[in-house]
C-alpha positions as semicolon CSV with decimal commas, in nm:
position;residue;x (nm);y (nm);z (nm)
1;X;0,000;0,000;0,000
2;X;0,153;0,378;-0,104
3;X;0,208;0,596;0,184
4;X;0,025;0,869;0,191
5;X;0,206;1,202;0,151
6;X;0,216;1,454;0,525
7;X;0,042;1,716;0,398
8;X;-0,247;1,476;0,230
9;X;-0,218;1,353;0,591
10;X;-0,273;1,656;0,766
11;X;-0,518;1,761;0,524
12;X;-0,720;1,461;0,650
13;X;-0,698;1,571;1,036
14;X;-0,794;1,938;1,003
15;X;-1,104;1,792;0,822
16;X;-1,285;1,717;1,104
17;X;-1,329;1,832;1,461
18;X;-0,988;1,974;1,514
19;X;-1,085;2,282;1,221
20;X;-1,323;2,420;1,410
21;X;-1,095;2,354;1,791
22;X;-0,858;2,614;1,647
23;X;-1,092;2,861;1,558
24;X;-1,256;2,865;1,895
25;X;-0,880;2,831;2,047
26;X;-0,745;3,135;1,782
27;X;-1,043;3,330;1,986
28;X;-0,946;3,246;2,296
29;X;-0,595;3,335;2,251
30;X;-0,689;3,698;2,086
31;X;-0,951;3,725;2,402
32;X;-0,681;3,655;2,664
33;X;-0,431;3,873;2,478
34;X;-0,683;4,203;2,509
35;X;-0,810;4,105;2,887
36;X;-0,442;4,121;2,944
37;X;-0,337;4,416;2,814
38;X;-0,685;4,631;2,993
39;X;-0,641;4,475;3,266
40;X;-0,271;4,564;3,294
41;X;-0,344;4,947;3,316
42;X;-0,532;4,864;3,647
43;X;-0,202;4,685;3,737
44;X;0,012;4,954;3,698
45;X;-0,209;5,267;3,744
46;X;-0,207;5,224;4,144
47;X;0,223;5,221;4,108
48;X;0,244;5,520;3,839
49;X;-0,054;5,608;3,787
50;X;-0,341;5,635;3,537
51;X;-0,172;5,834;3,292
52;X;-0,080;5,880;2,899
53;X;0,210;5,705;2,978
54;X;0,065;5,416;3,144
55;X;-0,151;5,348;2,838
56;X;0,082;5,440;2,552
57;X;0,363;5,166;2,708
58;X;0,052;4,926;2,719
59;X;-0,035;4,950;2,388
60;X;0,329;4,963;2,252
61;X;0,441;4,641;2,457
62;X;0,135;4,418;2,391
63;X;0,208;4,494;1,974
64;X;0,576;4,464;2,010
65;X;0,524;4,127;2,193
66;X;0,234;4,042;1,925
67;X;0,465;4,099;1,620
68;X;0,734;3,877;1,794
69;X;0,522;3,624;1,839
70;X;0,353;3,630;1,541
71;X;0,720;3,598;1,416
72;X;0,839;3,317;1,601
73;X;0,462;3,110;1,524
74;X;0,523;3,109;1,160
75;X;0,866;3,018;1,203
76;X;0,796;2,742;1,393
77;X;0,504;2,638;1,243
78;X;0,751;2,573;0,928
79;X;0,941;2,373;1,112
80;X;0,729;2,170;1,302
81;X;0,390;2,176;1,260
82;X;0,162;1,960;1,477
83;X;-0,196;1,981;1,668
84;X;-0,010;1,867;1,974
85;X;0,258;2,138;1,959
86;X;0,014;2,441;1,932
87;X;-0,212;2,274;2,211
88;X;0,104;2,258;2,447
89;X;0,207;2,638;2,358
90;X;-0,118;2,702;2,438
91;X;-0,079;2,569;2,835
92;X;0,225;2,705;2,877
93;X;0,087;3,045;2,785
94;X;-0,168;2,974;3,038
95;X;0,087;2,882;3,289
96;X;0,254;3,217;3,201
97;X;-0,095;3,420;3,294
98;X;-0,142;3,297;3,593
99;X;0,192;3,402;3,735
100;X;0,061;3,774;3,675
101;X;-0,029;3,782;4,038
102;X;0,304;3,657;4,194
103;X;0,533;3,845;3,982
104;X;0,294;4,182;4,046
105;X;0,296;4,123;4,431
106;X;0,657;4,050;4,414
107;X;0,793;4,310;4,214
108;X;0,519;4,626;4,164
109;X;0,635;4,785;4,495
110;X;1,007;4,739;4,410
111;X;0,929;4,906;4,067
112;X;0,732;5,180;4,188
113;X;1,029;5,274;4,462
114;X;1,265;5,243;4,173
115;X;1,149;5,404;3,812
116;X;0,976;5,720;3,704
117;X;0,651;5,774;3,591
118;X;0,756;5,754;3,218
119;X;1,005;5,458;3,272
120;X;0,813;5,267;3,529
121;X;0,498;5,112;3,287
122;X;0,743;5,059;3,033
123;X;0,977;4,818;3,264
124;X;0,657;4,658;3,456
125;X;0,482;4,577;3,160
126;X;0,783;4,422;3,019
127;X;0,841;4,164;3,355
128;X;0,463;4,141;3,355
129;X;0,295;4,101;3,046
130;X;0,541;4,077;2,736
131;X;0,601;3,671;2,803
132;X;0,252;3,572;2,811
133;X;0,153;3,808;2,539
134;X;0,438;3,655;2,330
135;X;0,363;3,314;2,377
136;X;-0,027;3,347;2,292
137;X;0,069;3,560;1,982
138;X;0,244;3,246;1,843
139;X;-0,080;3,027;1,827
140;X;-0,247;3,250;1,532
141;X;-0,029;3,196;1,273
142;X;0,081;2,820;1,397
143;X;-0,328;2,749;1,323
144;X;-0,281;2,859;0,989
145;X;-0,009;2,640;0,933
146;X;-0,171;2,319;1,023
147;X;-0,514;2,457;0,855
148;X;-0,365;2,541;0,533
149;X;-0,281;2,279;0,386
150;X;-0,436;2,375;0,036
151;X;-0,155;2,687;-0,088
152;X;-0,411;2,766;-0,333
153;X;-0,622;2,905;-0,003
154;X;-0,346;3,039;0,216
155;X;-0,540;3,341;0,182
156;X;-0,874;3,267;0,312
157;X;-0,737;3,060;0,559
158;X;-0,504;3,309;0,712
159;X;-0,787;3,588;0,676
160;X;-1,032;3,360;0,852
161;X;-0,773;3,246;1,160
162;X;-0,687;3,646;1,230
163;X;-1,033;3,753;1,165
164;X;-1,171;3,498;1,493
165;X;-0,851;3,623;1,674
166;X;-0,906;3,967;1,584
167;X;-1,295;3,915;1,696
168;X;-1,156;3,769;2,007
169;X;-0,937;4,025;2,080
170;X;-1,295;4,292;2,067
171;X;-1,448;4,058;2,336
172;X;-1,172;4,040;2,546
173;X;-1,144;4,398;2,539
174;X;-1,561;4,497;2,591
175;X;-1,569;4,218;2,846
176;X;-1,289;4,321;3,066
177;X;-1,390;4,710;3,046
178;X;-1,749;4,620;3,103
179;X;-1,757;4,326;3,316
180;X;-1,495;4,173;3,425
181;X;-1,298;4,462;3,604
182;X;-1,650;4,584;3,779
183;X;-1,739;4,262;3,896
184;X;-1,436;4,075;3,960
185;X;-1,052;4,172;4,120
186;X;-0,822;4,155;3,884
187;X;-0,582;3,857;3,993
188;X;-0,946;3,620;3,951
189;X;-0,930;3,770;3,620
190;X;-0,592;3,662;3,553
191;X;-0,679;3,348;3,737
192;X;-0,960;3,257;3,551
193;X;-0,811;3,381;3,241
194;X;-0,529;3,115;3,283
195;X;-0,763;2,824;3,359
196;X;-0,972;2,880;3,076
197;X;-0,636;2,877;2,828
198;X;-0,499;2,544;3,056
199;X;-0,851;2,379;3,008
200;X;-0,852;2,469;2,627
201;X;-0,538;2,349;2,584
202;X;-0,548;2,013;2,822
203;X;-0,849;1,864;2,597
204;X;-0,688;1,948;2,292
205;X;-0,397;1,748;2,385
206;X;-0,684;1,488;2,497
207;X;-0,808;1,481;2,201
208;X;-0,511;1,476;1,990
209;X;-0,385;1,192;2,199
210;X;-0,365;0,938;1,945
211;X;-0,154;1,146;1,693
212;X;0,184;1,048;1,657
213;X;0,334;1,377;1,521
214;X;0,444;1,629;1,823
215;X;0,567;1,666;2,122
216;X;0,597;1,353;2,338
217;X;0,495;1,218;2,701
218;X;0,773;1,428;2,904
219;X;0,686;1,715;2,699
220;X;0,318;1,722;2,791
221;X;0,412;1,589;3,163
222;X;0,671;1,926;3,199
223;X;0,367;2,187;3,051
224;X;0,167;2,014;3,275
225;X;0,348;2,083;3,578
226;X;0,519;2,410;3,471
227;X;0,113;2,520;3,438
228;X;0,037;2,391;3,800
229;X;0,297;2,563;3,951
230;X;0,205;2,871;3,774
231;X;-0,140;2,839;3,883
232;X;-0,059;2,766;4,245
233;X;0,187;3,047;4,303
234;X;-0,090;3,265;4,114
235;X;-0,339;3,189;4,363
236;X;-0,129;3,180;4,660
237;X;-0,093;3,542;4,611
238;X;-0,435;3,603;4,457
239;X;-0,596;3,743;4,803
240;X;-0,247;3,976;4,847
241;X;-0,227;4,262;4,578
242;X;-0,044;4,498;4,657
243;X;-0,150;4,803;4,883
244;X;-0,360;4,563;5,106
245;X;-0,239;4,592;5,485
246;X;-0,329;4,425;5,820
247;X;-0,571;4,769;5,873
248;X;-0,732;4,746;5,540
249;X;-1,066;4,714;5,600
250;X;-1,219;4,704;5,306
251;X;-1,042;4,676;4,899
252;X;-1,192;4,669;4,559
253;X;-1,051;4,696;4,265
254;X;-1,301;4,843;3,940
255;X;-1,265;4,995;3,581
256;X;-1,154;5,320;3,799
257;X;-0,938;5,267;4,025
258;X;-0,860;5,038;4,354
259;X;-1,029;5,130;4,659
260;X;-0,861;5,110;4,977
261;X;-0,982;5,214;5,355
262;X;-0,757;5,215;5,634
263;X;-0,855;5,246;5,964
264;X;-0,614;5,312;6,200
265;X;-0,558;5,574;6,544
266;X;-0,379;5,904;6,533
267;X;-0,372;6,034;6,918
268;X;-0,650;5,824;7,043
269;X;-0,908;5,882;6,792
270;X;-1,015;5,658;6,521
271;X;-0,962;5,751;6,154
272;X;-1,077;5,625;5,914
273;X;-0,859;5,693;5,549
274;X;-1,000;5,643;5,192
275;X;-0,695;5,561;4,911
276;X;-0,747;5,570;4,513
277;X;-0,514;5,400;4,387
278;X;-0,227;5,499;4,596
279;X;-0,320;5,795;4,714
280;X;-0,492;5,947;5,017
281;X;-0,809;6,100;4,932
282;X;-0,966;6,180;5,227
283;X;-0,975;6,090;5,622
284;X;-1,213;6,111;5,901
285;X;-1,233;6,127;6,230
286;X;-1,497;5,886;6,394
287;X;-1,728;6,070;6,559
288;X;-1,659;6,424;6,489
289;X;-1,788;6,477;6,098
290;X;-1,675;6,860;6,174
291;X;-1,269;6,758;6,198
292;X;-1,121;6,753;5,857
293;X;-0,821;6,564;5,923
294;X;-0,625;6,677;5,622
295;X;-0,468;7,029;5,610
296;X;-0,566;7,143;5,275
297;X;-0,971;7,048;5,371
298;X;-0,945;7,327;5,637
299;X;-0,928;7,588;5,329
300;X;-1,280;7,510;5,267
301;X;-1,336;7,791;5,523
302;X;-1,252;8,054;5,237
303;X;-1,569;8,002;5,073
304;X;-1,762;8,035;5,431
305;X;-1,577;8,348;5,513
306;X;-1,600;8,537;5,149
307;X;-1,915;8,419;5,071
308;X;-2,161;8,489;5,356
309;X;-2,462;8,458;5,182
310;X;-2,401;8,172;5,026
311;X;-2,693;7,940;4,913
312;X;-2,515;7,668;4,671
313;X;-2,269;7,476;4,641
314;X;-2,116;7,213;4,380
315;X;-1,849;6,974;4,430
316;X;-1,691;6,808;4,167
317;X;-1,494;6,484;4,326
318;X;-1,664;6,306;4,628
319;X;-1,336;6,098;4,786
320;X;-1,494;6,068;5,138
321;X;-1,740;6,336;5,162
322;X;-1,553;6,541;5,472
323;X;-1,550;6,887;5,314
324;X;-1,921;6,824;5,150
325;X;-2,038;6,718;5,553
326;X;-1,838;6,974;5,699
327;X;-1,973;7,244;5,477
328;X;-2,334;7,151;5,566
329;X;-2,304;7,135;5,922
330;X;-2,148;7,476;5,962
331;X;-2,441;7,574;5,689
332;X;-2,713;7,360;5,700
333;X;-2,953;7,575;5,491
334;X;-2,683;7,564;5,205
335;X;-2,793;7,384;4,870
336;X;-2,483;7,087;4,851
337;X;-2,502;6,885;4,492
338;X;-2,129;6,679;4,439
339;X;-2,044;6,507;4,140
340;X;-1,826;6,211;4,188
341;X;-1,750;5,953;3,903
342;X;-1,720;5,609;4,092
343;X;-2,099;5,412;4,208
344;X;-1,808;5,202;4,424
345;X;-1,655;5,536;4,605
346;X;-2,039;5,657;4,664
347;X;-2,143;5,331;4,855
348;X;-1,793;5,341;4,993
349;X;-1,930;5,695;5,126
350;X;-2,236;5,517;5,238
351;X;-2,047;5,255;5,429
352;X;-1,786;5,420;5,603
353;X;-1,777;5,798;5,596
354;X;-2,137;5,880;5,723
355;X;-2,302;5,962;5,390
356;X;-2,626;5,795;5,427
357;X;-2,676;6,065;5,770
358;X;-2,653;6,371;5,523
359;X;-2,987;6,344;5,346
360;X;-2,930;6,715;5,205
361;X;-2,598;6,654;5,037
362;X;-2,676;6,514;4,706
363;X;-2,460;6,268;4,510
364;X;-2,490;6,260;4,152
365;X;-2,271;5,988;3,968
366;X;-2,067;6,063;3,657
367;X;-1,794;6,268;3,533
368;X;-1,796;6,604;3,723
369;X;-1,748;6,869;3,393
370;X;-2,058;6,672;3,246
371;X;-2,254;6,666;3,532
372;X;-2,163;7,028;3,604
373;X;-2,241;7,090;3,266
374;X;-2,610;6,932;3,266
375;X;-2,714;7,080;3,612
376;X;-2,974;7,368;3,590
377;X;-2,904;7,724;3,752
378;X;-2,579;7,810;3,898
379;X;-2,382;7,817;4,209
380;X;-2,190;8,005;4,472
381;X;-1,970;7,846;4,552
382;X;-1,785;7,564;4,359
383;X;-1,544;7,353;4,473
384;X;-1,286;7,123;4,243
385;X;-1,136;6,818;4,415
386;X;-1,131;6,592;4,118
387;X;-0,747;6,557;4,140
388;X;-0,595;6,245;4,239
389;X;-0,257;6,332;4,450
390;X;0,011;6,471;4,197
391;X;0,025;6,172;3,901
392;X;-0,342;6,149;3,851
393;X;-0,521;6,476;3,742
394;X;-0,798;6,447;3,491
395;X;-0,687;6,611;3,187
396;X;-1,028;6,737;3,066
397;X;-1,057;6,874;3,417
398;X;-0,765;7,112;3,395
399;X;-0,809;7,317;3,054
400;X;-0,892;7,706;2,993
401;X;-1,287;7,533;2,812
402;X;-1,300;7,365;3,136
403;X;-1,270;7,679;3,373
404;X;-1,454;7,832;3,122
405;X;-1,738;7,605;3,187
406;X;-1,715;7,688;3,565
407;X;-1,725;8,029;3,551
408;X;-2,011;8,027;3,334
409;X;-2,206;7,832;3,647
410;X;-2,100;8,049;3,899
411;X;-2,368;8,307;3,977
412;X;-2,260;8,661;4,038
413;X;-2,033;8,726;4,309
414;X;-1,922;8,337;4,323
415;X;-1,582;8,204;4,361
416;X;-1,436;7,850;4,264
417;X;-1,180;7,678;4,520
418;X;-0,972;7,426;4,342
419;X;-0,719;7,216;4,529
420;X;-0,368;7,088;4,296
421;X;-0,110;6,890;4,471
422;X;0,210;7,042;4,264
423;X;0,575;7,160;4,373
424;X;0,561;7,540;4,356
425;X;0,918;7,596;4,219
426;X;1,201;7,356;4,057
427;X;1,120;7,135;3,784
428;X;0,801;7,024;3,912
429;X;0,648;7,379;3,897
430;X;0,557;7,364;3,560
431;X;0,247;7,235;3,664
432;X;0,155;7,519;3,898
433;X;0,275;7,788;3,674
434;X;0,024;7,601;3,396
435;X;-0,289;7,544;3,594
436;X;-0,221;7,884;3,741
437;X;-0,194;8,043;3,390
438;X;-0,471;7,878;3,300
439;X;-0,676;7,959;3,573
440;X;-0,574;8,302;3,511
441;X;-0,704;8,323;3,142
442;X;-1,111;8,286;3,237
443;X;-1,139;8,422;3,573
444;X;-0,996;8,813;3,607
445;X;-0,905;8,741;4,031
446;X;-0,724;8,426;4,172
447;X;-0,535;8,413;4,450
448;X;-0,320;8,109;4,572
449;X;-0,303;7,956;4,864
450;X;-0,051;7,682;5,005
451;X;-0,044;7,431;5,250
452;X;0,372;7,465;5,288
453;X;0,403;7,840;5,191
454;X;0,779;7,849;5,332
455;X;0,920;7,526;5,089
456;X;0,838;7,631;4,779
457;X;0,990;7,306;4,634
458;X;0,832;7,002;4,835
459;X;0,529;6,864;4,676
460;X;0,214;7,048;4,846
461;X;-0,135;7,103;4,806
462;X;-0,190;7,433;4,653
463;X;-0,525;7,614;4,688
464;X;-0,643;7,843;4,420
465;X;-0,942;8,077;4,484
466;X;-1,044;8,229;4,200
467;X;-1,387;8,470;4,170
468;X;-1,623;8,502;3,868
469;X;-1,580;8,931;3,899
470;X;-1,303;9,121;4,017
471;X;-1,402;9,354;4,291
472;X;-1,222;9,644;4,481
473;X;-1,112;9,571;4,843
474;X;-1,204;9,228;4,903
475;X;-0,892;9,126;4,904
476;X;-0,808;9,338;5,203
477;X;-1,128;9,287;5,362
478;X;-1,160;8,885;5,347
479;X;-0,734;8,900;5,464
480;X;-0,860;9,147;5,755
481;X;-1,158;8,806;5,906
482;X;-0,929;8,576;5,854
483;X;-0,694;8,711;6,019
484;X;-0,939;8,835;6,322
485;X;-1,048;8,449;6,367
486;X;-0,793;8,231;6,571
487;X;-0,903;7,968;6,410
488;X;-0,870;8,049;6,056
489;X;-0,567;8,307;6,072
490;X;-0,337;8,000;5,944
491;X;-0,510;8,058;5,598
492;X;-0,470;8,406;5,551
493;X;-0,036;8,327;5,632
494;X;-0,050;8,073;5,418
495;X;-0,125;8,325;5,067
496;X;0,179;8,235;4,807
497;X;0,228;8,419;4,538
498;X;0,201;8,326;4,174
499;X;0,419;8,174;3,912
500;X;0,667;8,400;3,821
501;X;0,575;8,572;3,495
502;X;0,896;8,410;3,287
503;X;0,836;8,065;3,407
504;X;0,743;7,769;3,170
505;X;0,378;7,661;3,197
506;X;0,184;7,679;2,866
507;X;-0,201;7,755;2,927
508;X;-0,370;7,406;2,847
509;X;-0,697;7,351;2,636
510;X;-0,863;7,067;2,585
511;X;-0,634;7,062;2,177
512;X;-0,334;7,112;2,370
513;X;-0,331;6,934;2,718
514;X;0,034;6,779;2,775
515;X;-0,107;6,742;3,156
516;X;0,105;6,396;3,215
517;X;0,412;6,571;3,089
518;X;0,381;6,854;3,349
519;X;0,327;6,587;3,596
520;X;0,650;6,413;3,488
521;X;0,859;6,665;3,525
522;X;0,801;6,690;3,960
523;X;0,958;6,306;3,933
């Protein structure tokens, strides 16, 4: 009897069941490729935060380890082309996923201590993400190679292969940004992620088990174990991400940011200390809703002392709710609407910073320009605290259209009261001399205020008090009750003045808005 020819042979076995296997395991492969790379900005944002440069090394290492692999696949595919083969490079990319959770416990915090905000997603992602990527990258054009078998429709075939990648790839992506990240923590998704690619690639090799071509016993044995290892040092340190401490007492992780409450005592008394991402937002003090723990809160008294007859109020960024409270209990008839983006940081509100007792202080969810945007009337008082520390700041929340858009809700008389964590001088200061030029563009009087007036280079929180109309002596008149109150004197010492007029800070709009490079430059 003739022998029939290998690629008659192989034409054969992609005839049947094992045709359709790759397609769903191209899909797979594309889908764990894009829940990767989304869910890797989550990963990194806490460490260097949520920036341009967070998502632009993303994007840049997930292609550069996609071309590789799609590289290395069609040169191995050439060589030696099996079902076996592609099902075991599919387990050890699975292995490869679920170490994401050891290796970003393990090294994140050593990263973060270590590289910039520019240099620092680049590196991570590398350590992180480029191996796994790489490794599912080579299964796309491998399929072709063992579907192909007719030249005459290399074509099709390779168009149809990428095309269920490709439409992979757009349900890993939706599914993570929609779904996944909301209703899961991300290590589960990595987790699960990993099990699903083991599992795919386990009953291929199940299936395939009575082909002779491919890798052997020890072969399959060794991706085996190399994948339970993986998976077991994955979920050992599944339940520790980093961030979480013995007085965490509560931590999420969502398409935002990660949620962290501390609880812990400062002289006998009990606070209680939201995080985003890695930085303080806001603390209380249990029991006493009137203490605003945090310096820069206690500048909320500007608005109290130069706006007497105040009736409204609008704050865009929620964090914990202290200044929103504290402004209603020292006003209670005072109309209080804030604006705060995360559902997660609202209940978190509800939970654990007394929200739920302030029936008057509405909470609207969404983005805090758009909400500000869509609310009827205007305001008296408006108060930005949208910022994240100094590497996250909104970048449609900083631009001359922006402040534009606040002054135009400001009824007459009103003032705005925006808080900017920034160095004041040195490198860094390009930031203040930007917002403050910016700032200075829309509204004709702003004065600045700092929380360390006397070290003009240390990062600080930096006040700005700007009012809709300019108008003789109130300068000298709100100085003159600050400075009469015991209480609130500290504020009135604590006036900076502005950017010199020859330093660098361009005024940004929302064309031009190089907000992460600003931020950059105070690393």
């Amino acid at each position: 009897m003739a022998r029939r020819a290998p690629a008659a042979a192989r034409e054969d076995a992609a005839a049947g069941w094992e045709t359709w296997y790759l397609y769903i395991c191209v899909f797979l492969s594309g889908g764990s490729i894009l829940i990767l790379e989304i869910a890797a900005g989550r990963v990194l944002a806490p460490h260097f935060g949520n920036t341009l440069f967070t998502w632009t090394s993303m994007i840049g290492i997930i292609l550069a380890a996609l071309s590789l692999g799609y590289s290395a696949g069609g040169r191995l595919a050439d060589r030696a082309p099996s079902f076996r083969m592609f099902f075991l490079l599919m387990i050890i990319g699975a292995a490869l996923v679920a170490l994401v959770p050891f290796l970003r416990a393990v090294l994140m915090p050593v990263l973060e201590r270590g590289l910039s905000l520019r240099s620092g997603p680049i590196f991570a992602g590398i350590l992180l993400f480029v191996a796994p990527s790489f490794i599912l990258a080579i299964l796309t054009p491998y399929a072709v190679k063992l579907k192909a078998s007719d030249e005459r429709l290399i074509g099709t075939v390779t168009g149809d292969l990428f095309t269920w990648s490709t439409v992979g790839s757009i349900a890993g992506t939706f599914a993570t940004g929609f779904f996944f990240i909301p209703a899961f923590g991300l290590n589960s998704i990595f987790l699960a992620t990993s099990v699903a690619l083991a599992l795919a690639g386990g009953a291929g090799l199940w299936l395939t088990r009575g082909h002779g071509a491919g890798p052997g016993l020890k072969a399959v044995q060794g991706a085996a174990l190399l994948a339970a290892v993986c998976l077991a040092a994955g979920a050992a340190w599944a339940g520790r991400p980093p961030g979480r401490l013995p007085q965490t007492i509560h931590f999420q992780e969502n398409m935002y940011h990660t949620i962290r409450i501390q609880n812990w005592e400062d002289g006998g008394r009990q606070v209680f200390e939201l995080y985003l991402d890695s930085q303080p937002e806001a603390a209380m003090v249990a029991g006493d809703d009137r203490a605003l723990h945090f310096r820069y809160s206690r500048f909320l008294a500007l608005g109290r002392v130069a706006l007497p007859e105040m009736r409204s109020a609008f704050f865009l960024g929620g964090g914990g709710f202290t200044m929103p409270k504290a402004l209603h209990l020292s006003r209670p008839a005072v109309d209080i609407t804030v604006a705060e983006l995360d559902p997660d940081v609202i209940q978190a509100g509800r939970k654990f910073f007394h929200l739920d007792r302030y029936p008057k202080v509405r909470v609207l969810p969404g983005d805090g320009r758009r909400v500000l945007r869509e609310t009827g009337g205007q305001w008296d008082f408006i108060v930005g605290d949208a910022y994240r520390g100094l590497r996250n700041i909104p970048p449609h929340l900083v631009t001359r259209e922006f402040f534009e858009e606040v002054r135009g809700k400001l009824a007459p008389g009103g003032a705005f009261l925006m808080n900017l964590i920034a160095h004041r001088s040195g490198p860094g200061g390009v930031l203040y001399a930007s917002v403050y030029r910016t700032l200075a563009s829309v509204f004709p009087d702003v004065w600045v205020f700092s929380t360390d007036p006397a070290l003009p280079g240390a990062a600080q929180n930096v006040l700005f008090f700007a009012f809709r109309d300019r108008e003789e002596g109130r300068f000298l008149s709100l100085m003159g009750r600050l400075e009469a109150d015991p209480q609130l004197a500290f504020i009135a010492g604590s006036r900076v003045a502005p950017p010199l007029p020859g330093a660098y800070g361009p005024v940004l709009t929302d064309d031009y808005n190089p907000v992460e490079y600003l931020v950059s430059q105070g690393f």
